[in-house]
C-alpha angles and dihedrals in degrees: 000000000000116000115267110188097156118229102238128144095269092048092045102043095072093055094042097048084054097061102037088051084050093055102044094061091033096061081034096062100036098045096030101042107008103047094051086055093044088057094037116127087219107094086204087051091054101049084052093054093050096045087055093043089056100043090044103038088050090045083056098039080054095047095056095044090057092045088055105048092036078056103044104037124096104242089211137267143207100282116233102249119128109249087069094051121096096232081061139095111298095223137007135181084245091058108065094154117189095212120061131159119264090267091055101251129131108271108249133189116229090198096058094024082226132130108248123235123218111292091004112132142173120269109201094188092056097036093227136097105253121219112240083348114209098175153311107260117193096196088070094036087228145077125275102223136135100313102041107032089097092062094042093049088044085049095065095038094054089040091052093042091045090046102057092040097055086037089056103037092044092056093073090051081051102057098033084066101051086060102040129053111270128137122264098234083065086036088050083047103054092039087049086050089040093046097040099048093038086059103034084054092049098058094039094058093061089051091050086050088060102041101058084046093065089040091064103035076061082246140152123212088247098047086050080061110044096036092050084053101061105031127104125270108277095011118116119234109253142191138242090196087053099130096166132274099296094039085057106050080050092056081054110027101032130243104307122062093207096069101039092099086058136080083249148091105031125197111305113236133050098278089240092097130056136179116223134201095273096041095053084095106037118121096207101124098200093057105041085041080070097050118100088229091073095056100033 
């Protein structure tokens, strides 16, 4: 069951928005602020310059790498073996879901005739069931599931991060040209970049708010979503696969702290398997050999 989410304009336009939208403040900045400061007479000016060139020019360089890798990995499906499909058994021992119909029986999707894992949900975009499905996100024409979730979540991290400092080091640039000669096609530029990344880093910020929310809360976006619509009025959604603060960022960073800030080391496991809150500690050893926190 390879993903099929089909090239067409509309699927094309967002990304391609992104990166237009990337490269226009990105020339912007470098030629319009870093460059003056590159070819100042002033040596402190220069250092400056330099210091700037190298943290922006690495934000962005990380920025791209986690688009890229948020775009082009598969985010995860149900594998082919038999025991997912629909023509297979109806229950084995190896197959102890969470997550079962009201009836008790294992959930299933009509589109891809496959058992469903825990968390695992239907994307209609890209045609495929998702493993531990987040959401679909058009600006990387793809999902944001198990084996992708780290880049996305890097992605805004990196595109926030990338937004304030170019915002803040570019106002200088800005106002330095409303006071000194300079033409108004360089003034337009730098109060397009100011404006542009100001705002993109305003409202990124706020995504990023929500998002490592839900990373610690042990959430997806679509549990969020399913769990705030049916409880009850003042209670907080909350999750079965909440294993604690650290446990969480693992789920999402991976299993070593030191490399969760880069593209690397994604969540150990298949993504098929899950501990919650009641089997942690659990000693079935079929079940917890499954689980990402043996192998992280």
């Amino acid at each position: 069951m390879g993903q099929t989410c089909e090239l067409t304009v509309a699927n094309i336009l967002p990304p391609f928005t992104v990166l237009l939208i990337v490269v226009t403040t990105w020339s912007t900045y470098t030629f319009g602020h870093l460059l003056p400061k590159l070819q100042h007479f002033d040596e402190k000016v220069v250092c400056q310059g330099w210091f700037q060139l190298f943290i922006s020019q690495y934000l962005t360089a990380m920025l791209l790498i986690c688009y890229s890798r948020a775009l082009l990995t598969n985010p995860g499906e149900v594998p082919e073996s038999l025991e997912w499909q629909l023509t297979g058994p109806e229950d084995t021992h190896h197959l102890k879901t969470h997550e079962r119909k009201f009836s008790g029986q294992r959930r299933r999707c009509k589109h891809c005739l496959v058992y469903k894992p825990d968390r695992c949900h239907h994307c209609r975009v890209c045609k495929s069931c998702i493993l531990k499905m987040d959401h679909h996100c058009p600006w990387i024409m793809n999902c944001v599931g198990f084996r992708n979730h780290k880049y996305f979540f890097l992605l805004v991290v990196y595109s926030m991060l990338s937004c304030w400092y170019i915002g803040i080091t570019v106002s200088e640039s800005f106002w330095q040209s409303a006071v000194a000669e300079t033409t108004t096609l360089h003034r337009y530029l730098l109060a397009q970049c100011l404006v542009c990344s100001s705002v993109m880093g305003f409202l990124l910020t706020f995504f990023l708010s929500f998002h490592s929310h839900l990373m610690m809360k042990g959430l997806t976006t679509i549990e969020y979503c399913e769990k705030s619509a049916v409880s009850k009025a003042g209670s907080k959604a909350q999750s079965q696969y909440d294993l604690g603060k650290f446990g969480n960022l693992q789920a999402v960073l991976g299993g070593r702290p030191w490399l969760w800030l880069l593209p690397l080391d994604p969540p150990a496991g298949d993504g098929l398997w899950y501990v919650t809150q009641e089997s942690s500690g659990s000693a079935d050893p079929e079940w917890t050999s499954q689980s990402w926190i043996e192998n992280s």
